[in-house]
VOBA-1610 file (N, C-alpha, C; in pm, whole numbers, padded with zeros to 5 digits, always signed):
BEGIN
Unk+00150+00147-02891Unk+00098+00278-02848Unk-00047+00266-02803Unk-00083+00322-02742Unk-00213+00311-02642Unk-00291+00448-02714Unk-00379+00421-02773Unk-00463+00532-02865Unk-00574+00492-02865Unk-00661+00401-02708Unk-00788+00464-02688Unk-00829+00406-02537Unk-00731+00461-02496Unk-00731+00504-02322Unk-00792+00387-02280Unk-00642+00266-02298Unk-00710+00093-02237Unk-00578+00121-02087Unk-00634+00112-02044Unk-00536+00091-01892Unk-00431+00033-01895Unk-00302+00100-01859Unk-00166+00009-01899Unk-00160-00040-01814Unk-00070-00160-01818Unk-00042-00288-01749Unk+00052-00223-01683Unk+00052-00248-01508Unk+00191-00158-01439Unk+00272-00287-01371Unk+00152-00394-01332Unk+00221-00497-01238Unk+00170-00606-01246Unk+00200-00734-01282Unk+00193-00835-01302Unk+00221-00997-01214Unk+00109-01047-01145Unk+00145-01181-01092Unk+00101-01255-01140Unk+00218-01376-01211Unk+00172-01445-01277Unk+00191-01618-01212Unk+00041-01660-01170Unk+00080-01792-01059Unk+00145-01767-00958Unk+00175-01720-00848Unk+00211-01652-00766Unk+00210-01736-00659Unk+00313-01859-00601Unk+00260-01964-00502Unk+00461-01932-00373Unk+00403-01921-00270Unk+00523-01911-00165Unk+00469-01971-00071Unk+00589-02081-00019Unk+00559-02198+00144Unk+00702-02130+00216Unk+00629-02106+00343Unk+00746-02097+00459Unk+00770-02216+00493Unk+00907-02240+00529Unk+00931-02348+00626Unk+00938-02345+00757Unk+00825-02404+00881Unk+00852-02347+00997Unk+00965-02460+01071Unk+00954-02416+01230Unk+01068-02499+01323Unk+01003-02658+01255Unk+01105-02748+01287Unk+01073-02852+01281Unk+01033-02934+01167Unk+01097-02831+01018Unk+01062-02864+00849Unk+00913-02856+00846Unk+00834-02798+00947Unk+00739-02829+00901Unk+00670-02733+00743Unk+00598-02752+00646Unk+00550-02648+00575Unk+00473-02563+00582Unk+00441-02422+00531Unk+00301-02359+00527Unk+00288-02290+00477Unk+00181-02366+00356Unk+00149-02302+00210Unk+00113-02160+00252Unk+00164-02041+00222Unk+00095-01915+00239Unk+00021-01869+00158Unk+00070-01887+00014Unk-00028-01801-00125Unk-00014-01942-00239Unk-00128-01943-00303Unk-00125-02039-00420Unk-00205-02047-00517Unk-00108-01986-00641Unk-00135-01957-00749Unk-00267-01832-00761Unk-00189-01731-00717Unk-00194-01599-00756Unk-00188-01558-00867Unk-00247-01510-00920Unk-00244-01406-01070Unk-00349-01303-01030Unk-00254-01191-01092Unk-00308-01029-01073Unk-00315-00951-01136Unk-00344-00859-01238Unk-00240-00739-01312Unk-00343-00589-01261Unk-00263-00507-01229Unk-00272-00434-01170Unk-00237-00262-01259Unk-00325-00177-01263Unk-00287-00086-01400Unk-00205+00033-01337Unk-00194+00082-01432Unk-00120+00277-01400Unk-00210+00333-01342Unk-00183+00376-01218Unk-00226+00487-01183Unk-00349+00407-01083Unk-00373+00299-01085Unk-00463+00228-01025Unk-00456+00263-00857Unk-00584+00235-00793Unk-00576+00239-00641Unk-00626+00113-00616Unk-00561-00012-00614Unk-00580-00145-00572Unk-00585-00191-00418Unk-00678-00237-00378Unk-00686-00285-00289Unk-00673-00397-00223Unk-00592-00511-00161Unk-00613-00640-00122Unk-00661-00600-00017Unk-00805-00694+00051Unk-00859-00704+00119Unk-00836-00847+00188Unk-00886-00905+00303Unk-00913-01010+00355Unk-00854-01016+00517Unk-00895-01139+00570Unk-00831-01123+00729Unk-00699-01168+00772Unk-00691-01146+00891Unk-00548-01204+00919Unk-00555-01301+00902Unk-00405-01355+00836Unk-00329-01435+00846Unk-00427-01557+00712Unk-00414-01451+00603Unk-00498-01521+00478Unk-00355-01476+00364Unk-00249-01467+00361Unk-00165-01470+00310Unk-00129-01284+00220Unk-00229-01180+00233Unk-00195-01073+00177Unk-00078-00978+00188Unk-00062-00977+00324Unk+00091-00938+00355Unk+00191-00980+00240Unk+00213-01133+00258Unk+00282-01196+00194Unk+00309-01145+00053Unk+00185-01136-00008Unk+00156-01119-00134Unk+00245-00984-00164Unk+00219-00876-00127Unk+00306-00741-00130Unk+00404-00711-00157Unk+00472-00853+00007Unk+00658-00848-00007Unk+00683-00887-00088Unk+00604-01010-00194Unk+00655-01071-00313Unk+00670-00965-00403Unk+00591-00883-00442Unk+00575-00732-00540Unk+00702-00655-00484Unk+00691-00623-00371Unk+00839-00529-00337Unk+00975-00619-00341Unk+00959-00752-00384Unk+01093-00799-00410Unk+01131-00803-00244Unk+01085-00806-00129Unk+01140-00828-00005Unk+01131-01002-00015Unk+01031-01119-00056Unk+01022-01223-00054Unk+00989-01256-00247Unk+01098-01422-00258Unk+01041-01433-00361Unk+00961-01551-00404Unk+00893-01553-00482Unk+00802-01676-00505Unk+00837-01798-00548Unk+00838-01916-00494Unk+00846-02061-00488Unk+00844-02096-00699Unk+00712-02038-00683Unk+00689-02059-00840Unk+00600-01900-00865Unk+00590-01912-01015Unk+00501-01786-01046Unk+00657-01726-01062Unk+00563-01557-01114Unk+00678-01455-01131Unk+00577-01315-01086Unk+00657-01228-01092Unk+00630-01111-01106Unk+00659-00963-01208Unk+00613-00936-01260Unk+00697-00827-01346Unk+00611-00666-01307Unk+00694-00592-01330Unk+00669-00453-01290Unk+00716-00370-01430Unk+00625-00336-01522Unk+00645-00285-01668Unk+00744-00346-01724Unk+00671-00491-01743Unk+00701-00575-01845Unk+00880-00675-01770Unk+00899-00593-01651Unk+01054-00622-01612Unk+01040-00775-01525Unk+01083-00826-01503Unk+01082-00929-01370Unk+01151-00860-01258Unk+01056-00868-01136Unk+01090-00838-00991Unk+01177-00915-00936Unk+01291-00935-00881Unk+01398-00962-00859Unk+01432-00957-00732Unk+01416-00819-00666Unk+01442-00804-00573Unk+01331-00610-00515Unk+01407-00586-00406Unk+01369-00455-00390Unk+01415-00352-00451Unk+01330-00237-00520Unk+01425-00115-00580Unk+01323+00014-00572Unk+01376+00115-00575Unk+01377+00238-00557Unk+01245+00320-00661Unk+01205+00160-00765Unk+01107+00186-00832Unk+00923+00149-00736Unk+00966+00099-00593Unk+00858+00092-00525Unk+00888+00120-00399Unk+00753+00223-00358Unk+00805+00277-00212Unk+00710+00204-00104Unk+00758+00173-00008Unk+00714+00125+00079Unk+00670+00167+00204Unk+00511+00146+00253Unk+00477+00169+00426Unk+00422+00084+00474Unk+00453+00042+00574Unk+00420-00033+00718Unk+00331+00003+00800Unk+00232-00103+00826Unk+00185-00064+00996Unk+00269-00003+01092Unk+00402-00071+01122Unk+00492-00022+01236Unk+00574+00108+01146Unk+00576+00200+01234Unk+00629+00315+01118Unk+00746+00357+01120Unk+00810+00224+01127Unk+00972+00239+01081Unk+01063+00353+01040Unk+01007+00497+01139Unk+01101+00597+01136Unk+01239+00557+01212Unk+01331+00627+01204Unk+01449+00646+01274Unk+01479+00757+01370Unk+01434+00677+01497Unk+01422+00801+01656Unk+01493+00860+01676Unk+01622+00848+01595Unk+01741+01001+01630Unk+01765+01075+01525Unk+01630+01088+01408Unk+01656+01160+01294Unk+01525+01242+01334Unk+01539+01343+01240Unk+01433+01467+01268Unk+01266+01367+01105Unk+01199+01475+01147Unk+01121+01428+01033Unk+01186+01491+00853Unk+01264+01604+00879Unk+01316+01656+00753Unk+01370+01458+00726Unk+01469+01447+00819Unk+01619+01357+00820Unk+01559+01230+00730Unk+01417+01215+00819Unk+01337+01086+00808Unk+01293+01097+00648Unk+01281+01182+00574Unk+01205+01190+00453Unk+01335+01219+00382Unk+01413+01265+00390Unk+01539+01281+00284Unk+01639+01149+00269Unk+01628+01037+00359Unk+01697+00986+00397Unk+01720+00879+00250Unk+01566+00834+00155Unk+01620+00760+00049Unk+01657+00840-00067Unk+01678+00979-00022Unk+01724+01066-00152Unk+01901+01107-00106Unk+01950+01079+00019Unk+02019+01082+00062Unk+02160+00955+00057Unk+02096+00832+00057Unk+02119+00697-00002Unk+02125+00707-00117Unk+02096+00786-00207Unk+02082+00796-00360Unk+02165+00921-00412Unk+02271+00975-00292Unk+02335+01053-00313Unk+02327+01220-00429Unk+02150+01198-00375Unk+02117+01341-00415Unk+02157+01493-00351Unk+02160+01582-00430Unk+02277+01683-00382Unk+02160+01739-00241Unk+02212+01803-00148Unk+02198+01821-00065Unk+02026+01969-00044Unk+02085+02021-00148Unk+01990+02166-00181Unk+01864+02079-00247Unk+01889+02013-00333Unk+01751+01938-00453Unk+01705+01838-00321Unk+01783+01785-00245Unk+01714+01682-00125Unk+01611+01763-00040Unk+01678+01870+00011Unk+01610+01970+00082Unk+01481+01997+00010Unk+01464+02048-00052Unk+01368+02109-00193Unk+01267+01989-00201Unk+01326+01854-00239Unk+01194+01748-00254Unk+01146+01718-00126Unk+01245+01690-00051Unk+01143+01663+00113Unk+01022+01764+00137Unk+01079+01889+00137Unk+00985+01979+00181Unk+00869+01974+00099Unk+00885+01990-00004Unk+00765+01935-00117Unk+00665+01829-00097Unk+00715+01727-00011Unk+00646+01578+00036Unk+00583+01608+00171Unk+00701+01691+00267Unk+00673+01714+00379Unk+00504+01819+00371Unk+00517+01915+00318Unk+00415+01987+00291Unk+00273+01907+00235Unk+00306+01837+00145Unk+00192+01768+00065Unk+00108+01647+00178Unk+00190+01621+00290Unk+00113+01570+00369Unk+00106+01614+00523Unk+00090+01769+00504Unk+00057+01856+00617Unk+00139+01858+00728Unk+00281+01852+00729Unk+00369+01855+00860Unk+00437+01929+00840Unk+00416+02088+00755Unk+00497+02176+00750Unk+00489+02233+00892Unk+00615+02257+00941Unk+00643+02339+01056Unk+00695+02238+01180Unk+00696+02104+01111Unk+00705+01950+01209Unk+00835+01942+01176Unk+00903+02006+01094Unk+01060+01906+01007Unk+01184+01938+01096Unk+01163+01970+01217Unk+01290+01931+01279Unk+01229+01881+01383Unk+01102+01844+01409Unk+01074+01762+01525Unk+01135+01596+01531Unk+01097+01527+01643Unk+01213+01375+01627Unk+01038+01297+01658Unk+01038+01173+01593Unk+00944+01071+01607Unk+00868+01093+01719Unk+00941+01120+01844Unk+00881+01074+01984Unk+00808+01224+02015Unk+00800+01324+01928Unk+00718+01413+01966Unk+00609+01473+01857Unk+00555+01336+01796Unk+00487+01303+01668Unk+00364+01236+01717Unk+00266+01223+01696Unk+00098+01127+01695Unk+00154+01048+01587Unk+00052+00911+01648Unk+00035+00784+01547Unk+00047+00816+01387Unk-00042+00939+01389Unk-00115+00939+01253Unk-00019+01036+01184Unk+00061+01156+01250Unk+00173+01222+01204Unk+00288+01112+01174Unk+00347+01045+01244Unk+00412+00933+01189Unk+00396+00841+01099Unk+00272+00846+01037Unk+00236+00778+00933Unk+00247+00865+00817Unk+00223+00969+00846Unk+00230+01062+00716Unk+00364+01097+00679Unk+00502+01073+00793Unk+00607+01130+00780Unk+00658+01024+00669Unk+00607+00844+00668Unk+00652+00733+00637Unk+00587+00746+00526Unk+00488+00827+00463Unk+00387+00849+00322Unk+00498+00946+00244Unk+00524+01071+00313Unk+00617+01141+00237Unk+00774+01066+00225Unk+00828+01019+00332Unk+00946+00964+00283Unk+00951+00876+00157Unk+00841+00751+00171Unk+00782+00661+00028Unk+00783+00734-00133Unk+00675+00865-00076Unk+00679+00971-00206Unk+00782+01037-00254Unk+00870+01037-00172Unk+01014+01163-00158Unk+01089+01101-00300Unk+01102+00934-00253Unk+01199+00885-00371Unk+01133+00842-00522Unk+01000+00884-00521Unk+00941+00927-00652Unk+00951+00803-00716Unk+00889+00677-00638Unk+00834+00519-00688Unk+00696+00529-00812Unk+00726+00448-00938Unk+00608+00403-01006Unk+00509+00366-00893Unk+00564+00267-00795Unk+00426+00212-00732Unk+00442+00241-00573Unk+00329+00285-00505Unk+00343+00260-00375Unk+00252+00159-00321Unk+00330+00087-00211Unk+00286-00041-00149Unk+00262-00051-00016Unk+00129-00021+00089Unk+00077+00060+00172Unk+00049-00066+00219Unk+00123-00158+00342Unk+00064-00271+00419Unk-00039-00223+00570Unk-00103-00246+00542Unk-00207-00203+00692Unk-00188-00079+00719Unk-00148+00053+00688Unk-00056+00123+00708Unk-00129+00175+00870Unk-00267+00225+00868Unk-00383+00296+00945Unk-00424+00151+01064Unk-00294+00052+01079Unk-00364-00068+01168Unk-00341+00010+01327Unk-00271+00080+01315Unk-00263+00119+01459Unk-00291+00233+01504Unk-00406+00289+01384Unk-00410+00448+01465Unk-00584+00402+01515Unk-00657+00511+01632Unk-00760+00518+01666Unk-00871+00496+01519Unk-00979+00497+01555Unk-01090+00517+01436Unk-01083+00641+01383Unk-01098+00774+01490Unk-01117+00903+01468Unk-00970+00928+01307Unk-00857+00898+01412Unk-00742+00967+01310Unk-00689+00830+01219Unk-00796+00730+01191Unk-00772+00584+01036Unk-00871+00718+00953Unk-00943+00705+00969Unk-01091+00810+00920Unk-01005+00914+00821Unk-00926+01016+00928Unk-00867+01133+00873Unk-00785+01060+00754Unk-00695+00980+00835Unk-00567+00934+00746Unk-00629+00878+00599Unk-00746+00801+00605Unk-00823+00760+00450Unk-00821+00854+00373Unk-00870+00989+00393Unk-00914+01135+00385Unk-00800+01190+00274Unk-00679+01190+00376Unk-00584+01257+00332Unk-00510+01147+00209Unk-00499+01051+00261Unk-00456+00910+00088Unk-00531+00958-00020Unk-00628+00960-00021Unk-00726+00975-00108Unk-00662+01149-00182Unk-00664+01214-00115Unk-00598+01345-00156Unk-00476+01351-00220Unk-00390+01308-00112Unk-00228+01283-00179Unk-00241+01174-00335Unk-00285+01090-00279Unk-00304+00979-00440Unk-00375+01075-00560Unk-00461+01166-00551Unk-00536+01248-00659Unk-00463+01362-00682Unk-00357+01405-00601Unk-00258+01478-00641Unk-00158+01474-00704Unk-00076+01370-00624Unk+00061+01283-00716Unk-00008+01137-00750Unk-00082+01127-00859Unk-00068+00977-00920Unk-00004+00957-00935Unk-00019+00801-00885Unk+00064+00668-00861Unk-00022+00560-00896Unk+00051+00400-00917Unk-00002+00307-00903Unk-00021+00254-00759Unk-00092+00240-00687Unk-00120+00242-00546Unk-00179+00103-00522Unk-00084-00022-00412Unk-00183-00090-00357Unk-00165-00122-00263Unk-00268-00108-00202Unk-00312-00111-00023Unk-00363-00230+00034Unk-00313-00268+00144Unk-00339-00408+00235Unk-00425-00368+00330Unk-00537-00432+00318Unk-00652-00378+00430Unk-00691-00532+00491Unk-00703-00512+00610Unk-00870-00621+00658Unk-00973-00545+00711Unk-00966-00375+00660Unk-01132-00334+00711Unk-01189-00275+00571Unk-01343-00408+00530Unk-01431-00365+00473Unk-01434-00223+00415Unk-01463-00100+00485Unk-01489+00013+00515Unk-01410+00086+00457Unk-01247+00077+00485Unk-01134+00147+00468Unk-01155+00087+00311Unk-01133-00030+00258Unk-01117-00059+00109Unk-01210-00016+00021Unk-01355+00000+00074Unk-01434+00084-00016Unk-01412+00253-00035Unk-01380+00308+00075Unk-01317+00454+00082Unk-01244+00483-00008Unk-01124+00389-00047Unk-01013+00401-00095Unk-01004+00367-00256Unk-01056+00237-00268Unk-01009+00191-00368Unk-01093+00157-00499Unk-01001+00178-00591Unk-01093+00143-00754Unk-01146+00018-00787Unk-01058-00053-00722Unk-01098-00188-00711Unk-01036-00272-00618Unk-01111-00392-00544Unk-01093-00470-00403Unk-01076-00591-00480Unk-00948-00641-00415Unk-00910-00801-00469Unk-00957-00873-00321Unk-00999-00994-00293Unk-01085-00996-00188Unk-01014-01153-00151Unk-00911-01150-00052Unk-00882-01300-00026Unk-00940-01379+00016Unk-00951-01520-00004Unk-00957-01662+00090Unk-00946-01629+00265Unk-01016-01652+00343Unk-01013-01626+00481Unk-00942-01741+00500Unk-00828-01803+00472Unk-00729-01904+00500Unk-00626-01903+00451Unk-00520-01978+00504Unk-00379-01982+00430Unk-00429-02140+00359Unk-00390-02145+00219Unk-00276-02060+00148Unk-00390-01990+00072Unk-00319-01871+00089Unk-00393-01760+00043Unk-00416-01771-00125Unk-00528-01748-00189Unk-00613-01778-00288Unk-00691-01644-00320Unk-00731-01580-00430Unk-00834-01482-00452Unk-00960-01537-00439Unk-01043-01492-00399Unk-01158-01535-00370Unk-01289-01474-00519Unk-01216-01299-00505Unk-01303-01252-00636Unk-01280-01105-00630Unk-01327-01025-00704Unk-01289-00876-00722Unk-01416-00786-00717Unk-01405-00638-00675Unk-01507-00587-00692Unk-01460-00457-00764Unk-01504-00408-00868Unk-01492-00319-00931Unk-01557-00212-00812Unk-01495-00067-00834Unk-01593+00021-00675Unk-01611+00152-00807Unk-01710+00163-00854Unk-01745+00265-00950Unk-01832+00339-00880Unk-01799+00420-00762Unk-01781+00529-00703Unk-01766+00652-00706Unk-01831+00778-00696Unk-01728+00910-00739Unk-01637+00915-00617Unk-01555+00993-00663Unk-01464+01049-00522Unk-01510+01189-00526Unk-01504+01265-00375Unk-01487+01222-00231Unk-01567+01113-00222Unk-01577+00994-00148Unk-01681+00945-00116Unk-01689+00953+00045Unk-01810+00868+00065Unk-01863+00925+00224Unk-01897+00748+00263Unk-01849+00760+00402Unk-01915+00610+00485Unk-02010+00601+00500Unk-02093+00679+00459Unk-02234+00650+00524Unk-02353+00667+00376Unk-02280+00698+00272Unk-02325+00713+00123Unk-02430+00566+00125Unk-02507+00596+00116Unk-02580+00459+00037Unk-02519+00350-00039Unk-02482+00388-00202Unk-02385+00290-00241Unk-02293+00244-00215Unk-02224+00252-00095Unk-02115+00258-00036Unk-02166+00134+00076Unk-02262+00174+00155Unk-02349+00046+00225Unk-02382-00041+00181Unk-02424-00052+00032Unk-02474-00163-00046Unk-02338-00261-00095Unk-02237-00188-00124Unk-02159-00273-00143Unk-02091-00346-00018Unk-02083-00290+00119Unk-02010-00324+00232Unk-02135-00425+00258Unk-02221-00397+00250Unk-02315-00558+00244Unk-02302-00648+00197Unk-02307-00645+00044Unk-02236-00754-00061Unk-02149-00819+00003Unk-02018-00743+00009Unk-01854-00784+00061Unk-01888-00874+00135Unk-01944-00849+00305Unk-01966-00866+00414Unk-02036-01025+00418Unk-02138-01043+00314Unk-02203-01156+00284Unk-02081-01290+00213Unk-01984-01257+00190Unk-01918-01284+00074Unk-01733-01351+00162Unk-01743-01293+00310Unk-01598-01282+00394Unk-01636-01316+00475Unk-01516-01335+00532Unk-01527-01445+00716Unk-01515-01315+00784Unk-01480-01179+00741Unk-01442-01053+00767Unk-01506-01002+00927Unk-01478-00967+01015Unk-01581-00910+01110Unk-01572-00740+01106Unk-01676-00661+01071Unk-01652-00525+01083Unk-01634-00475+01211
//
């Protein structure tokens, strides 16, 4: 029993090492020897640049890829595979262009053969919580970057995951509407807590966001480099002072380019 508010353990990498095999047998170490633990309710951040193995790292947590060696556990369980206990978003926003946005957000409560009225009822609940009330019979192709990202935030939330697992999600929207979209995470996460961790390579966006920045190796095979605790209030602001001082630190510290 936890009787003096020590942070529970939500997710666990323990040695954490995965090699692709490319054309031609060749190898390539991606991550090696990873260890992580990651708490309730946490807003975690992996930071670092392309093609430094963080992606990788994620799918291993969502059970989409599994690890060579190392393990993973998710409250105390071993990760196995993918399940319904972690929701997932993408850079590419893997809606479905002949479903409406209701269709798009009911769809893993729908797979889960939830009754039709309670499906209705939670979408709209998700749909609302990330501002596209009055959008739910519109179709993808008459959606913004950044509305399509939010439709892929509520679908994630809809099926009511311990953890959500946010890869680049803001890599393809303008500055103006990454900005907003930080804005509104930050909101939705302080509304419905979750254990939350986010794949960034911008400096900027990971201090906005997160409680704490795990900070990769600017190389494969991807390695932690070091952590930064972000003892921050929320809202916070880009242009806050302490907020500069640390994007300095970082900045001194990464192959990173802002």
């Amino acid at each position: 029993m936890n009787t003096h508010n020590e942070p529970i353990l939500k997710i666990r990498c323990e040695n954490v090492s995965k090699t692709f095999i490319q054309k031609g047998n060749q190898e390539v170490p991606v991550i090696r020897n990873v260890s992580l633990d990651v708490y309730e309710n946490e807003f975690l951040v992996v930071l670092g640049p392309g093609q430094c193995g963080k992606s990788t790292l994620l799918k291993i947590i969502a059970g989409l890829e599994m690890p060579d060696t190392g393990f993973v556990t998710l409250d105390g369980e071993p990760v196995t595979g993918p399940g319904p206990d972690r929701g997932l978003v993408f850079q590419s926003y893997m809606l479905f262009a002949w479903k409406t946005v209701r269709d798009n957000v009911e769809l893993g409560l729908k797979l889960r053969n939830v009754p039709a009225n309670e499906r209705r009822e939670i979408a709209q609940h998700y749909i609302n919580m990330v501002g596209l009330q009055g959008f739910e019979k519109h179709y993808p192709h008459q959606l913004s970057g950044g509305m399509k990202q939010r439709v892929g935030i509520a679908r994630a939330y809809a099926n009511s995951p311990k953890v959500m697992l946010l890869d680049e999600p803001f890599g393809q929207l303008d500055a103006q509407t990454r900005m907003f979209m930080q804005k509104e995470t930050t909101r939705i996460w302080e509304q419905e807590k979750r254990t939350v961790i986010f794949v960034t390579n911008n400096i900027d966006e990971a201090l906005f966001l997160g409680d704490r920045i795990i900070l990769m190796e600017g190389k494969l095979p991807g390695t932690i480099k070091t952590e930064y605790k972000v003892d921050l209030p929320r809202p916070r602001e880009h242009t806050s002072m302490e907020l500069l001082q640390m994007r300095a630190m970082i900045t001194d510290n990464t192959e990173l380019v802002l």
